[in-house]
Steps between C-alpha positions, in 0.01 A plus 500: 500500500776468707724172595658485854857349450604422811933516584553141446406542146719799456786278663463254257545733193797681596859414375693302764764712712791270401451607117466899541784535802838441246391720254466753798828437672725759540803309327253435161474898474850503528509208204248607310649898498892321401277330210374811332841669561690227381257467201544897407912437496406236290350670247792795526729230452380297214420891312876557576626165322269577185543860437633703264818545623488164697724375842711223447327228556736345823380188684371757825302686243362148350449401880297809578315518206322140539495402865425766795136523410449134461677461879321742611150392383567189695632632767178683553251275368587143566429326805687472827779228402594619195434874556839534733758323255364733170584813725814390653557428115363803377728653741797322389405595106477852604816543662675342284345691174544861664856416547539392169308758324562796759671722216159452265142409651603330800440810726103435391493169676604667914146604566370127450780374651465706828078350497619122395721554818285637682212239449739239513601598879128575567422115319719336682421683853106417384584074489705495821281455823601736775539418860142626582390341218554189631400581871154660384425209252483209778208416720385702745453376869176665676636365828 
């Protein structure tokens, strides 16, 4: 037996465009790549402070070894509003930490810094309207 479905039905069961487009923008991959790298420093850097032969445990070290991850995580995950100020935070963390730390782990933490960056430029290009933006969003004469 077979049921005709006809498009309007299909319509009605897909997930809306407005949920599936963020997760698909080219600034989340950037966000979403800083939060695995930041979360594999992470790890480095919390192995370093509890090892054997252990690096002294210096406020950078302390900084790096709780917060890029959980600035990052936001930074990729959250929604629009609060999405820009964790990776302009994230961002500050991280340059602050590698500067601190440069001489132990701190050197882990560039390659998530250079994607925070980048997905923070890419973010913040994403949320302002261009000039065609504008022009192509108003109403269209057919005279």
């Amino acid at each position: 037996m077979s049921t005709n479905i006809s498009t309007a039905d299909r319509a009605g069961n897909a997930i809306p465009a407005t949920l599936t487009v963020p997760f698909r923008a080219p600034s989340r991959l950037w966000l979403r790549g800083a939060f695995y790298l930041a979360g594999a420093a992470q790890l480095i850097t919390i192995s370093a402070l509890l090892s054997a032969d252990p690096e002294p445990a210096t406020w950078a070290m302390v900084l790096l070894a709780v917060a890029p991850v959980l600035l990052a995580a936001a930074a990729a995950f959250a929604p629009a509003p609060a999405n820009v100020a964790a990776a302009v935070a994230g961002l500050a963390v991280l340059v602050v930490g590698l500067v601190g730390a440069a001489t132990h782990t701190g050197w882990f933490f560039a390659p998530a810094l250079v994607a925070l960056a980048v997905g923070a430029v890419k973010l913040w290009r994403e949320r302002t309207p261009s000039a065609e933006g504008r022009a192509q969003s108003g109403a269209v004469s057919s005279g």
